[in-house]
C-alpha positions as CSV (number, residue, x, y, z in Angstrom):
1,X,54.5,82.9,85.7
2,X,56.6,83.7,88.8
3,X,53.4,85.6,90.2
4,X,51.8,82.6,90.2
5,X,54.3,80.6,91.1
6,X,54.4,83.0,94.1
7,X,50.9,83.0,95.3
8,X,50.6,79.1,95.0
9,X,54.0,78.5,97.2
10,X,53.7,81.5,99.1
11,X,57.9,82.1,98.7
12,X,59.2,85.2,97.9
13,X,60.9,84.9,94.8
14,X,63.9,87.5,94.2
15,X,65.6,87.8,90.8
16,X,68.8,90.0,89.8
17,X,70.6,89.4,86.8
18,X,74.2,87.2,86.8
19,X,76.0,91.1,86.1
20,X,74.4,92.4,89.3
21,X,75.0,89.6,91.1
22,X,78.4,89.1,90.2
23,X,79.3,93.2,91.2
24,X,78.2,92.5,94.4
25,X,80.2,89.5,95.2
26,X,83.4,91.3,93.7
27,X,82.9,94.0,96.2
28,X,82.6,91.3,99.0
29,X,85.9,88.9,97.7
30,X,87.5,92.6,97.7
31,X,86.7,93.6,101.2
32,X,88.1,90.5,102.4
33,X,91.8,91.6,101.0
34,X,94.2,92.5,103.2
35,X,95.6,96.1,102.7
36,X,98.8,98.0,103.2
37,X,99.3,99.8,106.5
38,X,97.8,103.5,106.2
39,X,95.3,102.0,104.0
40,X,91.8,103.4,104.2
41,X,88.6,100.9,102.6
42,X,86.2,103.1,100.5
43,X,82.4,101.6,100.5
44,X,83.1,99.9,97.0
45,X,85.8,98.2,98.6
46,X,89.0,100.2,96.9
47,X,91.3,101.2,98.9
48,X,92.9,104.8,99.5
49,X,96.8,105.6,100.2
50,X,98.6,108.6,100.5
51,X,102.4,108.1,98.6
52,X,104.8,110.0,98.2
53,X,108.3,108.9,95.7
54,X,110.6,106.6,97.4
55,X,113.6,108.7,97.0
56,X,112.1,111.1,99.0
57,X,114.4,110.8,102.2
58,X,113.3,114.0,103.8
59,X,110.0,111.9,105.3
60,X,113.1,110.0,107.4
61,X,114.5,113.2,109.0
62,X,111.1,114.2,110.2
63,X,110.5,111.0,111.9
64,X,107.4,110.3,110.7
65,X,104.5,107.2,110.7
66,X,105.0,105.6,106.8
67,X,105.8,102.8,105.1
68,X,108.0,101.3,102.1
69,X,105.8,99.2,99.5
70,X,109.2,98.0,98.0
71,X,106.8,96.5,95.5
72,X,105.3,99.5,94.0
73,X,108.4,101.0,94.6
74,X,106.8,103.8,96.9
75,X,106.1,105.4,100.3
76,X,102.9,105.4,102.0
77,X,102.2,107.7,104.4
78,X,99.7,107.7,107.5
79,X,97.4,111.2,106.9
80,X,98.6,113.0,109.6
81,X,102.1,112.3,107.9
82,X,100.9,113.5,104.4
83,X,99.6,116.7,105.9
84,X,102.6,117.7,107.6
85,X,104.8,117.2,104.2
86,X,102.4,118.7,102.8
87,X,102.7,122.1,104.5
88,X,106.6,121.5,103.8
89,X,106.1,121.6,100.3
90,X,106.3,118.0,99.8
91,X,105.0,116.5,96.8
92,X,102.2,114.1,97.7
93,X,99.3,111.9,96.2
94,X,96.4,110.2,96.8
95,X,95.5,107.4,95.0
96,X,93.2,105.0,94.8
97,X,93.1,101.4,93.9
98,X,92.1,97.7,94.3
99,X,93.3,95.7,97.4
100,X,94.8,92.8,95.5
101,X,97.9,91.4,94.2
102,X,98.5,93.4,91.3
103,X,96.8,96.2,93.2
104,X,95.6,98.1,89.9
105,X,95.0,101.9,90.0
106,X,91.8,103.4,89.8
107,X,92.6,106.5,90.6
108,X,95.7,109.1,91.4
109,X,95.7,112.6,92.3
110,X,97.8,115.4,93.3
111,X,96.9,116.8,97.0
């Protein structure tokens, strides 16, 4: 029926199913968010920080590039940042989640 609805209108007809549809507007709305500083967007539209624990005041005597997320109750750190702690011995993770206010964990990891 659409064929023929085609041929006789000459539109293009597309059709994708309200799942599909509604994926790829989440991923949109999500890479509209505004992230954290240090933050790095993944293609879904997640977003990747490197953390470290927020008693950790060691990061402060090395002066390097972070920042507190008093609201996760953590430290971010810039790569370059996580790297260098990391050869100290530091423990640090990589972990990634979804940009919004709840900011919900997809993923966490060791490095």
């Amino acid at each position: 029926m659409l064929k023929e609805f085609e041929k006789e209108s000459k539109l293009k007809i597309h059709l994708c199913t309200a799942e599909l549809k509604n994926n790829f507007q989440f991923k949109e709305r999500l890479k509209r968010h505004k992230i954290l500083p240090f933050g790095k967007r993944t293609e879904e539209g997640l977003v990747v920080y490197f953390i470290t624990n927020i008693k950790n005041r060691y990061i402060l005597q090395k002066k390097l590039k972070f920042f507190i997320d008093k609201k996760k109750n953590r430290i971010i750190l810039s790569e370059k940042a996580a790297k260098k702690l990391l050869e100290d011995g530091v423990k640090v993770e990589r972990v990634e989640e979804f940009p919004t206010f709840d900011g919900v964990e997809v993923e966490r990891e060791k490095v």
